[in-house]
LUMVEX-970924 format. One line per field, with one value per residue (C-alpha): residue number from 1; residue in three letters; x, y, z. Coordinates in Angstrom, 1 decimal. Layout:
# LUMVEX-970924
seq: c(NUM,...) $
type: c(ALA,...) $
X: c(X,...) $
Y: c(Y,...) $
Z: c(Z,...) $
//
This chain:
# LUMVEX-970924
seq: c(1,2,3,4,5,6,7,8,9,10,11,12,13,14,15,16,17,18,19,20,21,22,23,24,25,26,27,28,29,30,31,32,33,34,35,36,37,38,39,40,41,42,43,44,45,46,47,48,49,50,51,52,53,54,55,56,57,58,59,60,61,62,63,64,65,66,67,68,69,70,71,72,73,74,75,76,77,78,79,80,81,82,83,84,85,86,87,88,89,90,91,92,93,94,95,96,97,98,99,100,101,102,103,104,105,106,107,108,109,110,111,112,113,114,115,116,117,118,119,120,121,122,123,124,125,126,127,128,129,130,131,132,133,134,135,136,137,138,139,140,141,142,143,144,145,146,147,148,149,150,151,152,153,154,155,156,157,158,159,160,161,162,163,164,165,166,167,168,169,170,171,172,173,174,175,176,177,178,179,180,181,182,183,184,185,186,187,188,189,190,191,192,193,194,195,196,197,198,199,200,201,202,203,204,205,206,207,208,209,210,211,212,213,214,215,216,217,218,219,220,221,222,223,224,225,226,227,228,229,230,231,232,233,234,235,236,237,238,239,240,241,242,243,244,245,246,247,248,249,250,251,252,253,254,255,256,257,258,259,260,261,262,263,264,265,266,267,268,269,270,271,272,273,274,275,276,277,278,279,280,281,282,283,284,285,286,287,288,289,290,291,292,293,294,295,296,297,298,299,300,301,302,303,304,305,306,307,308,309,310,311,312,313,314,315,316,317,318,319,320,321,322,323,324,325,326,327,328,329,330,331,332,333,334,335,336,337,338,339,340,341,342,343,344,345,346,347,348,349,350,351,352,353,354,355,356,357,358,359,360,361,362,363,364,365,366,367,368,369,370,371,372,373,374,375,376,377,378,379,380,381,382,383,384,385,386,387,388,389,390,391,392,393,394,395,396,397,398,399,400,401,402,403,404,405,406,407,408,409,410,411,412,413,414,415,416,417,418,419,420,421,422,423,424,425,426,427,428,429,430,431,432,433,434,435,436,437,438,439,440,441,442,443,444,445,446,447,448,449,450,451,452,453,454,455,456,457,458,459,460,461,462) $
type: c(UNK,UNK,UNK,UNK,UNK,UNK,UNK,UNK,UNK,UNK,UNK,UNK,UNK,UNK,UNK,UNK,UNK,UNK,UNK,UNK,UNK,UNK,UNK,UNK,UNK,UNK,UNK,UNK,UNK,UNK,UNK,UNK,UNK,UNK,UNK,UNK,UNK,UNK,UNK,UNK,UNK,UNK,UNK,UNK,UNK,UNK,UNK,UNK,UNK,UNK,UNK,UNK,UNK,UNK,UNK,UNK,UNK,UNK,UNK,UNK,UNK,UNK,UNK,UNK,UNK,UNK,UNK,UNK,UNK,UNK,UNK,UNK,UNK,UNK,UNK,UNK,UNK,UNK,UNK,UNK,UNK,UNK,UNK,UNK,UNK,UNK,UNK,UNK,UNK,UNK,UNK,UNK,UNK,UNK,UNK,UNK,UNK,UNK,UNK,UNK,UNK,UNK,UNK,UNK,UNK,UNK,UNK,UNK,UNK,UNK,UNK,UNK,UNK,UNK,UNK,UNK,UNK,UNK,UNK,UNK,UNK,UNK,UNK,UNK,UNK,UNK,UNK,UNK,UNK,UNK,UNK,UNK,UNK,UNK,UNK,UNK,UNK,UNK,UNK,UNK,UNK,UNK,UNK,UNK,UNK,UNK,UNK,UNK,UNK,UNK,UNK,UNK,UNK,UNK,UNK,UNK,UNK,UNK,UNK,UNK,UNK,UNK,UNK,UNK,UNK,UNK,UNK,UNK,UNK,UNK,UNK,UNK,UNK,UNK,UNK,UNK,UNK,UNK,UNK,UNK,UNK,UNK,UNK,UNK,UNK,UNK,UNK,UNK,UNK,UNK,UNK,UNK,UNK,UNK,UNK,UNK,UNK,UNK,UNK,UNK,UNK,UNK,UNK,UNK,UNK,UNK,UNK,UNK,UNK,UNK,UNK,UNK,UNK,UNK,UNK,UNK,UNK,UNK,UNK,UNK,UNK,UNK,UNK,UNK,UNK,UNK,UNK,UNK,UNK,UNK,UNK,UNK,UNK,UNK,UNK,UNK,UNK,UNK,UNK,UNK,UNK,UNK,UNK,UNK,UNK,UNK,UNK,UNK,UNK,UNK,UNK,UNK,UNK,UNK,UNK,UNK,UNK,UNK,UNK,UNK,UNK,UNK,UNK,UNK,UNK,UNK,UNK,UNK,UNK,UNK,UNK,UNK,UNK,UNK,UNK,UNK,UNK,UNK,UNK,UNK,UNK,UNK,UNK,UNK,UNK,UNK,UNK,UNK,UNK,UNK,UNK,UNK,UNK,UNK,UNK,UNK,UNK,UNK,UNK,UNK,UNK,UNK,UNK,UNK,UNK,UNK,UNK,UNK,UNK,UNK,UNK,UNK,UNK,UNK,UNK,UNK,UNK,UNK,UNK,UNK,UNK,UNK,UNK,UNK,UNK,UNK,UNK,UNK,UNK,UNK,UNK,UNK,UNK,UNK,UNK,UNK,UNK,UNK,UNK,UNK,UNK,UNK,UNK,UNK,UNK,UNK,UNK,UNK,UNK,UNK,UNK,UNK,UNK,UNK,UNK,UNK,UNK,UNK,UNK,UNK,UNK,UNK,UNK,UNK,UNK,UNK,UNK,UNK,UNK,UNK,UNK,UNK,UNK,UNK,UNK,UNK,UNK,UNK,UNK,UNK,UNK,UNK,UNK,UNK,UNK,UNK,UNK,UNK,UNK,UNK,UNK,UNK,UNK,UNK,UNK,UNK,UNK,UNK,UNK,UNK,UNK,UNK,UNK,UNK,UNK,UNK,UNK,UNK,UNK,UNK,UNK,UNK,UNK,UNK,UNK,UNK,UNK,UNK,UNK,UNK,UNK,UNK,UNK,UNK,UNK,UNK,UNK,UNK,UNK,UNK,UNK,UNK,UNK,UNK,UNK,UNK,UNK,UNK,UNK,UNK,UNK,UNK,UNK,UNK,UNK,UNK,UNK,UNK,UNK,UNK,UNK,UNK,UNK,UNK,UNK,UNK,UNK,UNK,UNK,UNK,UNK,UNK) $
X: c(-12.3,-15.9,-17.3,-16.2,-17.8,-21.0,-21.2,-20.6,-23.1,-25.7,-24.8,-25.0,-28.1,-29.5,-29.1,-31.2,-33.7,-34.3,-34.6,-36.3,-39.7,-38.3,-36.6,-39.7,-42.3,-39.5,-39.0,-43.0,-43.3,-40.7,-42.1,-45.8,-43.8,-41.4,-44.9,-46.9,-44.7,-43.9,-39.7,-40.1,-39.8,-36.9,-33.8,-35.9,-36.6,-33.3,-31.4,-30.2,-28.5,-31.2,-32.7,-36.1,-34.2,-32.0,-35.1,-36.8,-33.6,-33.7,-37.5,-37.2,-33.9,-35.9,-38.3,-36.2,-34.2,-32.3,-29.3,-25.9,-25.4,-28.7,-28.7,-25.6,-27.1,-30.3,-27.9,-26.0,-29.1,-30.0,-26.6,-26.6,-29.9,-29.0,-29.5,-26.8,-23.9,-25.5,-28.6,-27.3,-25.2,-28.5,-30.3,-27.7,-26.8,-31.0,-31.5,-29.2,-29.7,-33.1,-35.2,-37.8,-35.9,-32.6,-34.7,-36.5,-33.1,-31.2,-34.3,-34.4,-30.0,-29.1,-32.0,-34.0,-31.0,-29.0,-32.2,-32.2,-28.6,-29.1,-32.2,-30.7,-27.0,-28.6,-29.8,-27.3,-24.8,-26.6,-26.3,-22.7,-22.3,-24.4,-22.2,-18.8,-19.2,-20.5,-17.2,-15.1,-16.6,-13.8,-15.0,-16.3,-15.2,-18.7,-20.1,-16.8,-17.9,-21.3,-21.1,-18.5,-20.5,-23.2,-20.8,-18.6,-21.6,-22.6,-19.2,-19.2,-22.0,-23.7,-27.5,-28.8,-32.0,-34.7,-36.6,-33.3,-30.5,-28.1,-26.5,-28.5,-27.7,-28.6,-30.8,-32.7,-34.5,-37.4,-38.5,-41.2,-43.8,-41.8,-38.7,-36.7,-34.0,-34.6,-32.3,-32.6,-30.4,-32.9,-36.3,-37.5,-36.7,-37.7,-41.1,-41.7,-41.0,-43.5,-46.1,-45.6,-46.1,-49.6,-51.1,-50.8,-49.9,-52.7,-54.3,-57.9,-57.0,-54.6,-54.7,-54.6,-58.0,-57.5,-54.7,-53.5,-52.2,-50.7,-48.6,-47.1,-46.4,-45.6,-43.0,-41.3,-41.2,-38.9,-37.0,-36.0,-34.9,-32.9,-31.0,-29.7,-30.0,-26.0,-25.6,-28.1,-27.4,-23.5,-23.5,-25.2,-22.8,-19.9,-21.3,-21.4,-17.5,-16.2,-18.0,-16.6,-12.5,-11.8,-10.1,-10.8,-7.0,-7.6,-10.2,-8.2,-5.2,-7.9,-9.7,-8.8,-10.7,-12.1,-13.5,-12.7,-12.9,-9.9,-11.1,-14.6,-12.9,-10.3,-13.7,-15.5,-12.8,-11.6,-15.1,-15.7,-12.2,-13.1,-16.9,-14.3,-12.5,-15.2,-17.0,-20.1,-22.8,-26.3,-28.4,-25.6,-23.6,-25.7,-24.8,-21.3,-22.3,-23.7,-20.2,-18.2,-20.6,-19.9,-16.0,-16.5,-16.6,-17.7,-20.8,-19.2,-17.5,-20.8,-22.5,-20.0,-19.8,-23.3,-23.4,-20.8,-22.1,-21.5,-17.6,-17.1,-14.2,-17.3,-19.0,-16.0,-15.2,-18.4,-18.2,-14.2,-15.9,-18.7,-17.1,-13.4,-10.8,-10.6,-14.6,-14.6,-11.4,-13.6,-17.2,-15.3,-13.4,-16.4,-18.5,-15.4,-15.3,-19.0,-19.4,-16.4,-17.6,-21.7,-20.5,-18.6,-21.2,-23.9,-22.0,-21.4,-25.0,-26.3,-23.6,-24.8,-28.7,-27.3,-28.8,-25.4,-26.3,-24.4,-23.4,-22.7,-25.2,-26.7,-26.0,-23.5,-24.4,-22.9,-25.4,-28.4,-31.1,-32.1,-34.8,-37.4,-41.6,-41.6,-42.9,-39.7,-41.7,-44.8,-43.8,-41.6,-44.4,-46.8,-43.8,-43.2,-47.2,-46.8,-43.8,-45.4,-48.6,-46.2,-44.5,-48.0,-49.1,-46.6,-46.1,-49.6,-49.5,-52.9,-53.6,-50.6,-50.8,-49.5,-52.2,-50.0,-46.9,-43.8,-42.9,-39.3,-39.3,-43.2,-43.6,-46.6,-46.7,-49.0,-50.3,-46.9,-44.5,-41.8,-43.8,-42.8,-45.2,-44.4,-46.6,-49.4,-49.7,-48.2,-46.2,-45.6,-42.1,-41.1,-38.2,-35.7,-33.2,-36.5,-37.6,-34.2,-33.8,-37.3,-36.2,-33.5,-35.2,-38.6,-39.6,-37.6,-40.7,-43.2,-44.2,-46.2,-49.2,-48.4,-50.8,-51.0,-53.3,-53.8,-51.9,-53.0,-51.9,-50.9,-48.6,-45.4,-41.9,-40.4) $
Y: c(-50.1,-51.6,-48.4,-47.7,-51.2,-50.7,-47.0,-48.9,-51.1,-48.4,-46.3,-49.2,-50.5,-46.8,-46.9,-49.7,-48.7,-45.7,-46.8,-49.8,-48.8,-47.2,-50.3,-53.0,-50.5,-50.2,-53.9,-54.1,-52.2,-53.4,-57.2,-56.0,-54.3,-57.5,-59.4,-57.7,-55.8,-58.7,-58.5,-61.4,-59.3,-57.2,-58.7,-58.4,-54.3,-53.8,-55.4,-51.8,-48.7,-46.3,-43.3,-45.5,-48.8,-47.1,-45.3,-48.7,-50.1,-47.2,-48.1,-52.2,-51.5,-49.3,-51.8,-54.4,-55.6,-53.2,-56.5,-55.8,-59.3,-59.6,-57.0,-58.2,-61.9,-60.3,-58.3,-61.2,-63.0,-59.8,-59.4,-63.3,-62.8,-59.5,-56.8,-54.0,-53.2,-49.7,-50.5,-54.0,-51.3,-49.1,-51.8,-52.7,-49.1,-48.1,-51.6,-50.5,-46.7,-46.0,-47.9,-47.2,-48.6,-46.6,-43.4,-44.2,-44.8,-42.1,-39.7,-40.8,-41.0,-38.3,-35.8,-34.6,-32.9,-36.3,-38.5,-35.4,-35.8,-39.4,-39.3,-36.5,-37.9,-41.4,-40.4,-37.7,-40.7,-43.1,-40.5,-39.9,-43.7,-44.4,-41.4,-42.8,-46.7,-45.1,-43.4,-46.0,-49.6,-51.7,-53.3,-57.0,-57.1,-57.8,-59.4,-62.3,-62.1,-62.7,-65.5,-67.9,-66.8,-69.1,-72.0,-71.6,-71.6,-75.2,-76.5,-75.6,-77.2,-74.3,-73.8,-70.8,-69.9,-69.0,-66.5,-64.4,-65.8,-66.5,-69.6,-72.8,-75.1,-78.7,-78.3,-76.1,-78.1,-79.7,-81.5,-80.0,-82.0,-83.1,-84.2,-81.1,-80.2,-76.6,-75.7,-72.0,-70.3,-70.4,-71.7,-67.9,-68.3,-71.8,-70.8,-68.1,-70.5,-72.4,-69.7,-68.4,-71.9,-72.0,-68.9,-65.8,-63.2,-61.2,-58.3,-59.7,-62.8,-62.8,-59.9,-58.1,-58.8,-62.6,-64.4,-65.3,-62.6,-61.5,-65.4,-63.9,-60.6,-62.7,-65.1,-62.0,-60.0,-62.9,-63.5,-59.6,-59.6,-63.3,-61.3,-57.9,-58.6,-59.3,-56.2,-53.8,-55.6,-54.9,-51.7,-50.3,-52.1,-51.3,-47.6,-47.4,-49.1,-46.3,-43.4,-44.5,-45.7,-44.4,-40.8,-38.0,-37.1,-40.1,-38.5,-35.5,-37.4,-38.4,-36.1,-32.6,-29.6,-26.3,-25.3,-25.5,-27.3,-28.7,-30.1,-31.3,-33.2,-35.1,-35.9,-36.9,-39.4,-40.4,-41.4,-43.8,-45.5,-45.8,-47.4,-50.2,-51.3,-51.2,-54.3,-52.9,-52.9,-52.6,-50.4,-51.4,-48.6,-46.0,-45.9,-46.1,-42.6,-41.4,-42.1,-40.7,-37.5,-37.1,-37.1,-33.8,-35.5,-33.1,-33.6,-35.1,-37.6,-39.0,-39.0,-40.5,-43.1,-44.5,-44.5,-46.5,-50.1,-52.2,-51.8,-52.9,-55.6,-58.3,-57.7,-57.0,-61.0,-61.6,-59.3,-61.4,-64.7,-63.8,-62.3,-61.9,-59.3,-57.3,-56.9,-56.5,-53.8,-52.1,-52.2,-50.9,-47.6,-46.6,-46.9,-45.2,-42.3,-41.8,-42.4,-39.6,-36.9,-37.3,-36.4,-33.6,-32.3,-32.6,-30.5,-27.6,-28.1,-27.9,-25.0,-23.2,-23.6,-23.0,-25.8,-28.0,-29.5,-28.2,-30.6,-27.9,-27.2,-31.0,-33.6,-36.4,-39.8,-39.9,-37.2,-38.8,-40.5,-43.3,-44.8,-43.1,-43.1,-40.6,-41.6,-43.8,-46.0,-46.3,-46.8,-49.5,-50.9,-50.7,-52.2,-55.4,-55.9,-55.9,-58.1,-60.4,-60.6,-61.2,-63.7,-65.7,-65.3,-67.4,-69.9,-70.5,-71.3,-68.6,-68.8,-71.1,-72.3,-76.0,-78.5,-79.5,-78.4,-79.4,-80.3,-79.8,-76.1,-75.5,-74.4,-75.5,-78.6,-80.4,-83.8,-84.4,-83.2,-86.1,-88.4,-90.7,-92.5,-92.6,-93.6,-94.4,-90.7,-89.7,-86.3,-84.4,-82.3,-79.7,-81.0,-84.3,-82.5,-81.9,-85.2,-86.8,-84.5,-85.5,-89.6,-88.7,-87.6,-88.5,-87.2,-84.0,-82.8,-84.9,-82.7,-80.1,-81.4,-81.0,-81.0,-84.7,-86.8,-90.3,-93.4,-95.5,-98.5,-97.3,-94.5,-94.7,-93.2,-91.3) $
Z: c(1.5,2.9,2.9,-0.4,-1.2,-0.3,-1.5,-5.2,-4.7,-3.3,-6.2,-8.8,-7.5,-7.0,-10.4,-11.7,-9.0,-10.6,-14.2,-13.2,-14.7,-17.7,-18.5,-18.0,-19.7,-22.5,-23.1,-22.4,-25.3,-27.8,-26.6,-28.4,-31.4,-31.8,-31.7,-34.0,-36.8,-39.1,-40.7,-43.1,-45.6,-44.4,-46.5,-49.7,-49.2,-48.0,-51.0,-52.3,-51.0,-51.7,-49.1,-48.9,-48.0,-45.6,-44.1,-43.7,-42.1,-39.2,-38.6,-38.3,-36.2,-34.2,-33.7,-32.8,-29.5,-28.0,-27.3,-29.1,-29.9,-30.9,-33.3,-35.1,-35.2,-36.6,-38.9,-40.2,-41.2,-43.0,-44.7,-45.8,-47.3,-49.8,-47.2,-48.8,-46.2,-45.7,-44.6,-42.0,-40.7,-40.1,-38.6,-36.6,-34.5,-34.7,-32.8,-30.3,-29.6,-31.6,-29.2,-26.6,-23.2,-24.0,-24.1,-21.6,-19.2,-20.7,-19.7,-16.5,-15.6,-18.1,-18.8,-21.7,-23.3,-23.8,-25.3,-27.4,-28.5,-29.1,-31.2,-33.2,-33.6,-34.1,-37.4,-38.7,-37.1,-39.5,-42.4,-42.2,-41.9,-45.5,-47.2,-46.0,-46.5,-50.1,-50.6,-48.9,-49.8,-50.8,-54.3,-54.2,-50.2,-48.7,-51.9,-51.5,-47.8,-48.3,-50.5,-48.6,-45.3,-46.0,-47.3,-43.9,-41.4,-43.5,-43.3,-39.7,-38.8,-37.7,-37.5,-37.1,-34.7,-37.7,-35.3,-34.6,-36.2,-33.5,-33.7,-32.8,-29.5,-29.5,-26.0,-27.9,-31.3,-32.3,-35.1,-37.7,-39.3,-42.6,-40.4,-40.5,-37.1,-36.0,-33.3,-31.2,-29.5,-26.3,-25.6,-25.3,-29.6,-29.8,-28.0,-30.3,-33.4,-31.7,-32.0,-35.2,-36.1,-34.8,-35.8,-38.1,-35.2,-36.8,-34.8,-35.8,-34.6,-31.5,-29.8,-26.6,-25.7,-26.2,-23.6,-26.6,-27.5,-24.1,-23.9,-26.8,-25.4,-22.1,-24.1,-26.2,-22.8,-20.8,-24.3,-24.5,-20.5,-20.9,-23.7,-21.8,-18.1,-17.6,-19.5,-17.5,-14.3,-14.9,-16.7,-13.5,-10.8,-12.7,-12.8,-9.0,-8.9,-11.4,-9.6,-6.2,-7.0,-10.5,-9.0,-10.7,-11.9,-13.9,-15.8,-16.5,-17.8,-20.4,-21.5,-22.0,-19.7,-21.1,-24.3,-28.3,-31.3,-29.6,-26.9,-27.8,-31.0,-28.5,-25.8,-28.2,-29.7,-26.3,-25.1,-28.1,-27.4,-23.8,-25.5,-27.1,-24.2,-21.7,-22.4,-21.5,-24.5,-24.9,-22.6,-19.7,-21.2,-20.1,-16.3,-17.1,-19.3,-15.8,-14.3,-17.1,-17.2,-13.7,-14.0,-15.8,-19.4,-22.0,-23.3,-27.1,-25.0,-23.4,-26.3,-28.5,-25.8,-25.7,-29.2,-29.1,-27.7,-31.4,-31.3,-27.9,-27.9,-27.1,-30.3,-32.8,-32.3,-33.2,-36.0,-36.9,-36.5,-38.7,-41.2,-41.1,-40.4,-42.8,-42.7,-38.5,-39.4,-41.9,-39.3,-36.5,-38.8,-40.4,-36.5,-34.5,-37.5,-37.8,-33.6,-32.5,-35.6,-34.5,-30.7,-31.8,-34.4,-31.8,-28.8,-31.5,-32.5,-28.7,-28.3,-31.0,-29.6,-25.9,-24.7,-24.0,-20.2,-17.9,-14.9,-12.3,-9.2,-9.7,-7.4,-7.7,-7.7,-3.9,-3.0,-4.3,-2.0,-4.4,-2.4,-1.0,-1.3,-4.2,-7.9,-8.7,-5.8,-7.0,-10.9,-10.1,-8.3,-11.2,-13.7,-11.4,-11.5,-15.2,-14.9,-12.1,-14.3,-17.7,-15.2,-14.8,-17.9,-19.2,-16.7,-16.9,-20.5,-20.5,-24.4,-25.3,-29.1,-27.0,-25.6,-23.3,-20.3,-20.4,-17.4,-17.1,-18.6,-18.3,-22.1,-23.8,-26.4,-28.6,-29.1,-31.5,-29.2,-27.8,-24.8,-22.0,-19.1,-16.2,-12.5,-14.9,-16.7,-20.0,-19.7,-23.4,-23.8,-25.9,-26.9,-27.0,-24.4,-22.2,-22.6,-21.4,-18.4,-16.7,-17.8,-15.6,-12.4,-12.7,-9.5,-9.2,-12.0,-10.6,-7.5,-9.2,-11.2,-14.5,-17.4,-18.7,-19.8,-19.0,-20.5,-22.7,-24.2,-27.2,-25.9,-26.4,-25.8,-28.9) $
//
């Protein structure tokens, strides 16, 4: 049992070794899209179900995080606002499996073949979806849905993060200029609010050669990790635990061996119901592909699977708090239809081309050396640089819209921000919540200079 232990948790952590680099230049790279490619505009061009909307829909999902959660938030807010059903839905699976991290991981665990399979499906997957929830739309359902949604989330009390949608916490709100409460969902959101607020986000007049432009980069970078970690971090371990204890007669009770129609129909439907009960979304799902690939899964099944990360049991009670049964019933049929066909379309596509991987004469994951001074090495070392210099950046407040450091979460503030004195020096916070955690223990934040400037006598507490 020990060794079987630690062989799990060399496996799972060979794993994110390996992908390591792939996934920090990923989120490196959606953090400077998230940035710079402005979506105010994205409810108003996606108000109808045409080609060009659903087009645009692929291209901001793409663009966007690659959290499940995130992308439903971000695809409620879009709904709410007019988005047609067709096009959230888009948004929603392009966010999750259109982005550059996934490909990055799924070239690196999987091979070429897969990231082919998945860029390929991912938009004949997003076809099939727009034709069906055409064909099948229940009349007036999401239009009933859409209008109470609004009312419920206001009798609720609910306030939604307005950089991402999520719902609001009360640790995490400031007050604008004409009085208004915002609250976020984190201070990663509530930072960025922050810096919208302050400047355009322009090219011209905040970028990367300005360290203005890379606290931005810096702030989006540790707002993108905060939101997937627990699913990376787990997808990989759990990975490692499935590979070493799951036996492999339980993978043929599941899914049938050989070739056929037959048999690539039932892999491909069996991996997507395996997708819903595994709890493991986002780009954490990927490993758990490696593991599944590696039982002898056909190839429909894998694919099916990653596709598969917005039905997860997780994110259909988001989808039931949000908006209902009968909507979450409807999301999940139309996914887990257009999820299991796209698998199976794209193994007799591959078939047809000859170009199906085939898992035979490659290692295992019990075979594989995982660390060793080869070019995983020395690419992980460049992405942690890029992390540790992301990691100053910030910390530093190097370009920070903010005057001043809080200095109970280190974000920067201005000369409006919430104040208090204390051992003759006036300390500015970014929020209330921040403000009554230092009032608590003084001294705990005390230790590190902070950015302050001296009190006066007309500073006050507010």
């Amino acid at each position: 049992m020990i060794d079987g232990l630690l062989e799990a948790l060399r496996i799972g952590f060979g794993f994110l070794w390996t992908a390591a680099w792939a996934i920090i230049m990923g989120l490196t790279i959606t953090s400077l899209v998230q940035v710079y490619v402005s979506k105010e505009r994205m409810a108003q061009v996606l108000g109808d179900g045409s080609i060009g909307s659903l087009v645009k829909a692929t291209l901001f999902g793409a663009a966007s995080s690659g959290c499940s959660f995130g992308a439903v938030a971000i695809g409620k807010g879009l709904f709410k606002k007019g988005a047609h059903v067709v096009n959230f839905l888009a948004f929603m699976f392009a966010s999750t499996n259109l982005i550059v991290e996934l490909g990055l991981m799924i070239v690196i665990l999987l091979g070429w073949k897969f990231l082919a399979a998945e860029l390929i499906g991912g938009l004949i997957l997003i076809a099939v979806t727009a034709v069906l929830v055409h064909l099948t739309l229940p009349e007036n359902l999401f239009e009933e849905v859409r209008e109470s949604l609004a009312a419920r989330d206001a009798e609720s009390g609910i306030d939604e993060d307005p950089t991402c949608g999520m719902e609001g916490k009360d640790e995490f709100s400031l007050t604008t200029e004409n009085g208004e409460t915002l609250k976020f969902c984190s201070d990663g959101c509530m930072e960025t609010y922050r810096q919208q607020a302050a400047g355009t986000g322009d090219w011209q007049d905040d970028d990367l050669r300005s360290w203005g432009g890379w606290y931005r980069i810096a702030n989006q970078f540790r707002k993108e990790w905060s939101m997937i970690w627990k699913d990376v971090v787990g997808g990989f371990l759990i990975s490692g635990f499935v590979i070493v204890f799951v036996p492999q007669r339980v993978w043929n009770a599941l899914f049938l061996q050989g070739e056929g129609l037959l048999v690539t129909a039932e892999n491909a439907v069996m991996g997507t119901a395996i997708a819903v009960i595994s709890f493991v979304g986002s780009m954490g799902n990927v490993p758990f592909a490696v593991a599944l690939w590696g039982g002898g899964i056909g190839f429909a099944g894998v694919i099916a699977f990653v596709y598969a990360d917005l039905i997860t049991i997780p994110v259909l009670n988001v989808y039931r708090k949000y908006y209902g049964w009968k909507v979450m019933a409807y999301i999940l049929a139309v996914f887990f239809v257009t999820m299991a066909f796209t698998g199976f379309v794209m193994e007799i596509l591959f078939d047809a081309f000859g170009i199906v991987p085939d898992l035979a004469g490659g290692q295992t994951a019990t075979e594989q050396t995982y660390f060793a001074l080869d070019y995983t090495f020395y690419l992980n070392l460049i992405a942690f640089g890029l992390t540790g210099f992301l990691t100053y950046v910030y910390r530093q407040g190097l370009g920070a819209p903010g005057q001043y450091r809080d200095p109970v979460c280190g974000m920067r503030t201005d000369a409006e921000s919430p104040t208090t004195t204390y051992d003759g020096k006036t300390y500015r916070f970014c929020s209330k919540s921040c403000k009554r955690t230092f009032e608590g223990d003084p001294g705990r934040f005390t230790d590190e200079p902070p950015t302050v400037e001296e009190a006066t006598s007309g500073h006050t507490h507010h």
